[in-house]
N, C-alpha and C positions, 0 to 999 in steps of 0.2 A: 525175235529181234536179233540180229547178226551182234558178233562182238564189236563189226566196226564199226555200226550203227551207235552202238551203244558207245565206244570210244570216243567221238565227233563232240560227246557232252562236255568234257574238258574243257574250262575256259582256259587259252593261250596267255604264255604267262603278261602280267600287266604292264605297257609301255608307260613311262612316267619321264619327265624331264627331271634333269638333276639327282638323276637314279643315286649316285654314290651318297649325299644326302641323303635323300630316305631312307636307302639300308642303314647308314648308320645312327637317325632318328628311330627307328622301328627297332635297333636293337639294344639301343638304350632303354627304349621303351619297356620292352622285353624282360631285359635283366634286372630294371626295378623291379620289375613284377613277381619275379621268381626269385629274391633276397632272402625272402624271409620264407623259403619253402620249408615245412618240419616233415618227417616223418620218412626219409629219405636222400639221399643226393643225386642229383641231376649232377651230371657231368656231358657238357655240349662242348664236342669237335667244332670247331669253326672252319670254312673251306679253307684258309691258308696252315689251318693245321695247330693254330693254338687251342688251349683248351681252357674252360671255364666251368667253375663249378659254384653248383647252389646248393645251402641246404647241407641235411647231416644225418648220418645214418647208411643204410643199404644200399648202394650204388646201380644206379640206370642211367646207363648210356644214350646218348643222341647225338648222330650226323648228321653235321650238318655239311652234304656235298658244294652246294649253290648257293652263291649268294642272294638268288632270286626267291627264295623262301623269304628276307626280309620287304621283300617289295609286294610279296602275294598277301602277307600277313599286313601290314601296314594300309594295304589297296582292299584288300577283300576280307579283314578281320578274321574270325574262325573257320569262314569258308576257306578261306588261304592256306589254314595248315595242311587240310585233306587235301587241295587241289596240288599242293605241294610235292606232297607226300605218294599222291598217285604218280606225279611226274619225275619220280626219282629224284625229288631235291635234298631228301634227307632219310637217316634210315634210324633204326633201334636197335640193342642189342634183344630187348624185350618190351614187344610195343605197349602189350598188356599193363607190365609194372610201368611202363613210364604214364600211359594212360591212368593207372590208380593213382600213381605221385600226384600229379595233376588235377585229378577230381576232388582227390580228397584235400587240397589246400583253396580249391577252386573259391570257394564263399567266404572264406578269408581273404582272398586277393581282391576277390571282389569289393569286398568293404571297404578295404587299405587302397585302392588304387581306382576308383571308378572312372576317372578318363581312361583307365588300360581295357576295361568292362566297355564302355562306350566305340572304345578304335575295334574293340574285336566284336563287336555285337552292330555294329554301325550301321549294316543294311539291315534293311525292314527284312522277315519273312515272306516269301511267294505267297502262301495260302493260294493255291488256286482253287479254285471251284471246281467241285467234283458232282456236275452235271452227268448222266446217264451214259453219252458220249466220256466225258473227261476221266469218269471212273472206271472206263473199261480200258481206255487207253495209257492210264498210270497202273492199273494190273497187270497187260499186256509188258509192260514193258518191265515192270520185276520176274512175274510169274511166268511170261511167254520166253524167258530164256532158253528156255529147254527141260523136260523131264529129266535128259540125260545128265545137264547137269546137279540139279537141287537130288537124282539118285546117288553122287559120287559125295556129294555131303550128308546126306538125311542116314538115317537107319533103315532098316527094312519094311516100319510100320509108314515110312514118307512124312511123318510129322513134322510141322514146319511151326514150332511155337514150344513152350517153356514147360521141359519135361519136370519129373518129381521123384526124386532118387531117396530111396529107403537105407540103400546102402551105398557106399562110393564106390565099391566094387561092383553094382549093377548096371545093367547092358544099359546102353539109350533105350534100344527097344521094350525093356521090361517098363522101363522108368518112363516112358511115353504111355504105354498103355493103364501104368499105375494111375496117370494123369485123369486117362479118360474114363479111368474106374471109378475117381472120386468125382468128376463132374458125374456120371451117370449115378453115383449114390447121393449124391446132392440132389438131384434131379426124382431121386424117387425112382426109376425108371422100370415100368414095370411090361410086360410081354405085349398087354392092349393099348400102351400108349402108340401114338400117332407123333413123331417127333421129326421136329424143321431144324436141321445145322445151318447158319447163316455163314458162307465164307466157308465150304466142307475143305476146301485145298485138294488133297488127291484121296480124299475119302477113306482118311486115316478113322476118326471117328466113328461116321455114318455105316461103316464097314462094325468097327465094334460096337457100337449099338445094336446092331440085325445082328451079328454072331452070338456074342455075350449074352443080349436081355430079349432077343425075340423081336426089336420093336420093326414097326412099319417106319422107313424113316427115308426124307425127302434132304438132300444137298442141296444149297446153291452154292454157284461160282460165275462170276462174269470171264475166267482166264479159262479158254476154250483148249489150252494145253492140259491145265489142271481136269476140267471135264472129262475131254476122251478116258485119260489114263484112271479118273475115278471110274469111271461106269466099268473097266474093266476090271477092275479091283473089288468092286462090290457086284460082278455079274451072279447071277444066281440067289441073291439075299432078296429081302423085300426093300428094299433101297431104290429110289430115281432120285439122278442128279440131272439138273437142271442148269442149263447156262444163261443163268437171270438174274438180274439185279434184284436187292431184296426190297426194293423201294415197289416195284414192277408184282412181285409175287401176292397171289391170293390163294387164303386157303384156312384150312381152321385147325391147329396142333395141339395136343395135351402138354406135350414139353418143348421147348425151344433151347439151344445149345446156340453156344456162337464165341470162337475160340479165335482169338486174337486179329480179326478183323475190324475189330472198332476203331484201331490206330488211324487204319486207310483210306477214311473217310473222309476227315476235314471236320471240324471244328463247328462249322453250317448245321452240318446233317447229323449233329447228335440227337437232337430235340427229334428228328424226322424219324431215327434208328430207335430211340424206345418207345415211341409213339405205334412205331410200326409192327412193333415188337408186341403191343401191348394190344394191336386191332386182330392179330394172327392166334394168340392164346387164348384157349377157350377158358372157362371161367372153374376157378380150381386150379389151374394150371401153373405151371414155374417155370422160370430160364434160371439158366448157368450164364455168364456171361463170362471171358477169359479175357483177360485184355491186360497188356503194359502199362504201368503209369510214371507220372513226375510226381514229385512230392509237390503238394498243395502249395509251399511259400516260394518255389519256383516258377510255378505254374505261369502268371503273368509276363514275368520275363520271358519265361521257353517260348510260348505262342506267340511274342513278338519277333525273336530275332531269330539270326539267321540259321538256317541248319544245316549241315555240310548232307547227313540221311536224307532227309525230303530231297534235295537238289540232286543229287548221284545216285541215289539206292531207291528208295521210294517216292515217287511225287507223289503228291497231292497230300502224305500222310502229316498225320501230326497228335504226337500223343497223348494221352487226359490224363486230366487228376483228377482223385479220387470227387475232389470239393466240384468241379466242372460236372462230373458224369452226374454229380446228383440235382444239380443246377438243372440240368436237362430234361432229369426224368418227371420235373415237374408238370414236364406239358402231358404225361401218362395218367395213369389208374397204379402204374408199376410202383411197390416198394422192398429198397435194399432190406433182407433178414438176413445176409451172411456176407463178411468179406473176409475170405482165406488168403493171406498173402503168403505167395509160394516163390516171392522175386530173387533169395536164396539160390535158388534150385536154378534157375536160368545163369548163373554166372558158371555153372559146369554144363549142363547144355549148349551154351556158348564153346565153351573150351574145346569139347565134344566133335562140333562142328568144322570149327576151325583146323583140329588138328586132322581130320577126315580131309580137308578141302588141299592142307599143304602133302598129306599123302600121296594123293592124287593127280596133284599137278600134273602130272605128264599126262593123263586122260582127261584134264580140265584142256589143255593144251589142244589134244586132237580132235578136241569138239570147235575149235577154232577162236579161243579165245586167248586173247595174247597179253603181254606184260603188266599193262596199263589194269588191262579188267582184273589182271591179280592180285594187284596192290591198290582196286576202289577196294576189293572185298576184304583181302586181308585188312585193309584198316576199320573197315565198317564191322565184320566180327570182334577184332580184338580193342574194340572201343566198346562194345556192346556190353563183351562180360566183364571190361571194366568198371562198367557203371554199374553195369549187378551188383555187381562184388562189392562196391563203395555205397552202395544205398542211394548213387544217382537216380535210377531206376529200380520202381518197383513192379511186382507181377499181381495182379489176383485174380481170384476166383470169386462174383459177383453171382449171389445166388438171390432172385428176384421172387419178387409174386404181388399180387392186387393186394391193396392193402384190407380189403373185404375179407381176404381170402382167409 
């Protein structure tokens, strides 16, 4: 997918009557809401240049360039800030801390303010259906960016999910493989097993599995970018990667791995994903499962409203809780014996990545991607490991098996 391609997704900022009114309804609105901020100061530039401040403590900065951020945010709720914020309406001196400010007074404001909860939350979620068709063209369209670009962010093992750092002085690279040492010792993983990675990405895993423990081990991916470059990467091992949906795939595995693909599914197909999960394992068998989560008393609310990620970064996704995924596995034989949460560990994997990606800009640049695509991502990373870092977002490691078993 071209940058322009991807650029076109931008909603144009919103035309309203009596614009001066709602900016200044929308930032009243606003300023109630962030009164009672603790654990920091917010200090916001306003475009004629006065300044306002909330809150006490550590100071983070926000510009605000455009008065059309209070029209985005008033008209499109929390999709407004991101669509804003790609369009240069306002900037940070540290998007990170102003993102932590903000999560973490988040459920207090909420409480204290729920019409401000209601104007920001106002649109329904997309939820599209991720039909065989729909899920290969919301993969396409994250994953079929380019190898060249997710190589100018990733490390050299290409892992694209939440590594596990021993020490903070360790590489990503170690710290990704430590990852995939503790899902294969979860796993048991031994030289005769026969093992399925659901969602292999560029064959970071599938690749340590055949080197490491000997195994015979099968990929999929529906992102035909991600395929070529795995089959390369694992040539010579006893590894096939497959470009197939895992709904599509038959076959019979002693271990099944499957490393932060559950997000990108949709909310539909979870019942379908351990069901499926659970017709593929032979008997005796065990899955790892790796996947992001929401805290369970979120849960309801997240799957309702809007999400700035699904709409710009990932379609179709949408993330589980812990209490959801086991809602799910009820339609299986599958049951949870371990949940490792390693969601820690992802708020410097974030950091990681992000600081890789502003390295590079000038070879993100001559891959042809321009201003706009710099500032979806830059704000989509540095909201990510904000949420790590706040316990918006948790990580774990879902170690499965028949309850016979």
């Amino acid at each position: 997918m071209s940058s322009a391609s991807y650029e076109r997704t931008l909603r144009p900022p919103p035309r309203a009557a009596r614009v001066p009114l709602l900016e200044r309804t929308a930032f009243a609105i606003l300023e109630r809401a962030l009164a009672q901020l603790k654990g920091g100061t917010l200090e916001v530039r306003l475009p004629g240049g006065a300044v306002r401040s909330f809150g006490s403590g550590p100071p983070v900065s926000m510009e605000i360039h455009d008065s059309r951020f209070f029209r985005r945010v008033a008209t499109r709720g929390k999709l407004g800030v991101g669509e804003s914020y790609t369009a240069g309406e306002w900037d940070s001196d540290d998007l990170v801390a102003l993102f932590e400010l903000l999560l973490r007074n988040a459920e207090d404001a909420a409480r204290r303010h729920r019409f401000v909860r209601g104007l920001l939350e106002s649109r329904p979620r997309l939820n599209r259906r991720n039909g065989l068709l729909g899920a290969k063209r919301n993969i396409a369209y994250h994953y079929d960016l380019g190898n060249e670009l997710f190589g100018l962010m990733l490390d050299e093992t290409m892992t694209y999910s939440c590594a596990v750092f021993e020490q903070p002085d360790q590489s990503l690279a170690d710290a990704q493989r430590l990852k995939y040492r503790r899902i294969c010792d979860k796993l048991d993983l031994q030289p005769h097993d026969r093992v399925l990675e659901i969602g292999c990405g560029w064959g970071g895993f599938t690749r340590f599995a055949a080197e490491e423990y000997g195994c015979r081990v099968t990929g999929l991916t529906i992102s035909a970018e991600q395929a070529a470059l795995a089959r390369n990467r694992t040539a010579g091992l006893d590894v096939r990667i497959l470009e197939e949906d895992y709904r599509m795939h038959e076959g019979s595995y002693t271990k099944i791995a499957s490393i932060e693909m559950l997000e990108a599914i949709g909310e539909r197909q979870f019942p379908t994903y351990f069901e499926k999960i659970d017709s593929l394992l032979e008997p005796g068998g065990a899955a790892c499962i790796q996947t992001i989560l929401v805290p369970d008393e979120r849960w309801d609310r997240y799957r309702k409203a809007p999400d700035w990620i699904e709409r710009y970064v990932f379609p179709g996704c949408l993330i589980p809780s812990l209490g959801a995924l086991s809602r799910a596995l009820a339609g299986s034989e599958l049951d949870v014996r371990e949940v490792d949460e390693i969601g820690p560990h992802y708020a410097e994997t974030l950091r990681r990545w992000r600081a890789s990606f502003h390295e590079r800009l000038d070879l993100v640049r001559e891959l042809g991607h321009g201003t706009r695509f710099e500032r979806t991502w830059d704000f989509y990373l540095a909201f990510c490991e904000a949420a790590f870092r706040t316990g918006a977002l948790g990580n774990a490691q879902l170690t499965l098996a028949r309850e016979d078993a």
